[in-house]
N, C-alpha and C positions, 0 to 999 in steps of 0.2 A: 504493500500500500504506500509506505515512504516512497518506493522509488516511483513509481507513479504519478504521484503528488508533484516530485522534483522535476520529473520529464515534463509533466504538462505547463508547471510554471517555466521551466527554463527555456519552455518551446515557443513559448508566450514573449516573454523577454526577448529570445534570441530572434523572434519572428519581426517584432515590433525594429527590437535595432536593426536588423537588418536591410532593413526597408529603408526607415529616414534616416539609418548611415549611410545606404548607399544614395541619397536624397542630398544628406550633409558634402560627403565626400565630391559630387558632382558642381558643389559651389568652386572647390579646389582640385581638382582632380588631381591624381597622385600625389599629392602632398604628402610631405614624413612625417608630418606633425599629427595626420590620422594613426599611425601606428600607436603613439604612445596614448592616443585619446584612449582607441577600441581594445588596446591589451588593457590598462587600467580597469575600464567597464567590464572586463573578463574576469579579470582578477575580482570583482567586487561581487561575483555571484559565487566566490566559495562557501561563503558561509549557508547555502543553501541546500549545499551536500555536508554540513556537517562538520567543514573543512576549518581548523585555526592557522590562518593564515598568518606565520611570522615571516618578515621581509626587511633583510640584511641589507646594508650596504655603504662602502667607504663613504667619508665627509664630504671627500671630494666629487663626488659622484654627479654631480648639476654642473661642474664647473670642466670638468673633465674634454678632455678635446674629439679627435675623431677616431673611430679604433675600430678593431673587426671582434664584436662581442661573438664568442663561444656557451652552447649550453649542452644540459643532456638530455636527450629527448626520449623520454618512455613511455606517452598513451597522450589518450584525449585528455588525460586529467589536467595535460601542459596546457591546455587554454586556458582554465581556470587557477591554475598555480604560478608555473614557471612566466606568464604575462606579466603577471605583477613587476617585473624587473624590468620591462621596456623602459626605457629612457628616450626625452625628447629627440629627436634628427634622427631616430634610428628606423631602418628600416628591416625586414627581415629576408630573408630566400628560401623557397619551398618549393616544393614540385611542379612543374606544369599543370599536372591532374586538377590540381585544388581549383584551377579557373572553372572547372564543371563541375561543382557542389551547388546547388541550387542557393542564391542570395550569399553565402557565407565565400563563394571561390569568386563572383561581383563588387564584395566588398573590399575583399586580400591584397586584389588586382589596382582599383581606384583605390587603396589607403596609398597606395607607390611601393607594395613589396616586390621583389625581384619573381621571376617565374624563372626555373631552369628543368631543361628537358634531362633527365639521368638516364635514360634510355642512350642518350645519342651523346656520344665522347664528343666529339667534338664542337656539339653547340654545349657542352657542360664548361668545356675551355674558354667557349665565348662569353659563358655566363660570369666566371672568374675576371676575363678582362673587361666586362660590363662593371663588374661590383669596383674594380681597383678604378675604370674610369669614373664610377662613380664619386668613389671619396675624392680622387684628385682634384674632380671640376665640381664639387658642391662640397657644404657643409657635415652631409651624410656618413653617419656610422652604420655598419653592416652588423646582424646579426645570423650567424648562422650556426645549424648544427653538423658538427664534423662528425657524429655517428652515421649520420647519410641514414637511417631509419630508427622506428624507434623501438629501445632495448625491450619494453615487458618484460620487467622483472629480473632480466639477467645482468642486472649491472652496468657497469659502463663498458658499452663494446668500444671495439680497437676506433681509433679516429682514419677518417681518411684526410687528405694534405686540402684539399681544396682552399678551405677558410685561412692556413698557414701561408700558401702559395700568396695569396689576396695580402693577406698582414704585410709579407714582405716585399713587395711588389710596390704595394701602394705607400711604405712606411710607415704605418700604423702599431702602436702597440695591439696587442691580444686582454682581453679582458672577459675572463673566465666566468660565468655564471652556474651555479649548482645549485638544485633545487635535490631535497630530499626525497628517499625512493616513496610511492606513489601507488604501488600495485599492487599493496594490499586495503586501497580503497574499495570500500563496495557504494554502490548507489541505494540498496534499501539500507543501511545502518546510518542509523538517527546521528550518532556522534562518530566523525571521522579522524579524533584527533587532529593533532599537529603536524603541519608539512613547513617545512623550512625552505625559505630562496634565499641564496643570500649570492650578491655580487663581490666578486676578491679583487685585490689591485692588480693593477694591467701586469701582465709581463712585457715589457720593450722589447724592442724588432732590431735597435740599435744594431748596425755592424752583420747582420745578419744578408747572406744572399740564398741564393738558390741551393746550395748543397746544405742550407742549416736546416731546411724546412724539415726535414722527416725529426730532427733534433730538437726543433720547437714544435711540432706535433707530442711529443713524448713529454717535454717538459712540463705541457698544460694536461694533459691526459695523467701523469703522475700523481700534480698538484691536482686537480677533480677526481680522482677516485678515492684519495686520503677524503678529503673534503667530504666527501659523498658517506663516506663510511663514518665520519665524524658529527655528521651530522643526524644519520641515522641512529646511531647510538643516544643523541641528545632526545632525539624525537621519542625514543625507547623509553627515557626517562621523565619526560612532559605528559606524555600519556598516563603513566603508571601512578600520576597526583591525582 
């Protein structure tokens, strides 16, 4: 019956934003500054699954320059979690596919998130030199996930270079986002506990060229799987009050 309840209000919600954001976003079209609107509004219906939303992140973090943000991707529950972390200028990169989700793959498109085909190697290259031309000639931070699909439950898989290739290319620091694991949410349970986001300081690109990337792949994949494990343990202990 809970989950029910959740599906029909949040189909309600999701229906309504979807509509006058894609209504809103047509005043601006592609604009970055819809990303951090619509992840925030995402973020704001955790509480609806039960979810306590705690959400991390450096002082710095509003003042911060342009960077290629990293996260880890495990389920739908990243709409409603891992969003909360968007920050203004940023935009995200996702499948192709998502443009044919009925309103929600219309929205993705006009907020100015990136579409790259994974099918096709080499418009995936294009989409890398899309994202570095990006930051070059605009204000724009990237967000992307280097798992390239999302784990359920197994942890953090290996990264692929894509998002490292982009950092160093474009000169950008790396700025790691870890949200806590997620998979043992349910949709009928009343209280879902605590999930943690929290955003970590950049790793610098400084000095770095093309033979460092599988080296700065590693390094943030190191740093995010501690993180991930240390956060899960916290959440271990949030709940058990």
């Amino acid at each position: 019956m809970i989950a029910l309840v959740r599906v029909i209000v949040v189909a309600l919600f999701a229906i309504v934003m979807f509509i006058f954001g894609c209504a809103y976003c047509l005043l601006s079209p592609r604009n970055p500054k819809h990303v951090f609107t619509f992840g925030r509004l995402f973020a704001a219906m955790a509480p609806i699954f039960g979810i306590k939303l705690v959400f991390r992140v450096p002082e710095d973090v509003y003042q911060r320059g342009q960077a290629i943000y990293i996260a880890n991707h495990q389920s739908n529950w990243d709409m409603f979690t891992v969003s909360k972390a968007v920050t203004p200028n940023v935009v995200t990169v996702g499948k192709k596919s998502l443009a044919w989700l009925p309103l929600f793959g219309q929205l993705y498109w006009l907020s100015g998130n990136i579409l790259i085909d994974r099918a096709n190697k080499a418009k995936a290259k294009g989409t890398i030199d899309q994202v570095v031309k990006s930051i070059k000639n605009s204000k724009v931070s990237v967000w992307m996930f280097p798992e390239g699909t999302r784990s359920r439950g197994r942890g953090l898989l290996p990264f692929k270079t894509g998002a490292f290739h982009a950092a160093i290319s474009a000169g950008v620091p790396v700025a790691p986002i870890v949200c806590s694991s997620t998979d043992k949410l349910k949709l009928n349970r009343w209280n879902n506990g605590h999930v943690i986001v929290e955003i970590l300081p950049m790793i610098s690109t400084e000095g770095y060229g093309k033979e460092n990337v599988r080296q700065l792949a590693s390094q943030c994949h190191d740093l995010m799987k501690d993180k991930l494990a240390e956060l899960d343990a916290e959440v271990q202990e949030l709940n058990k009050r």
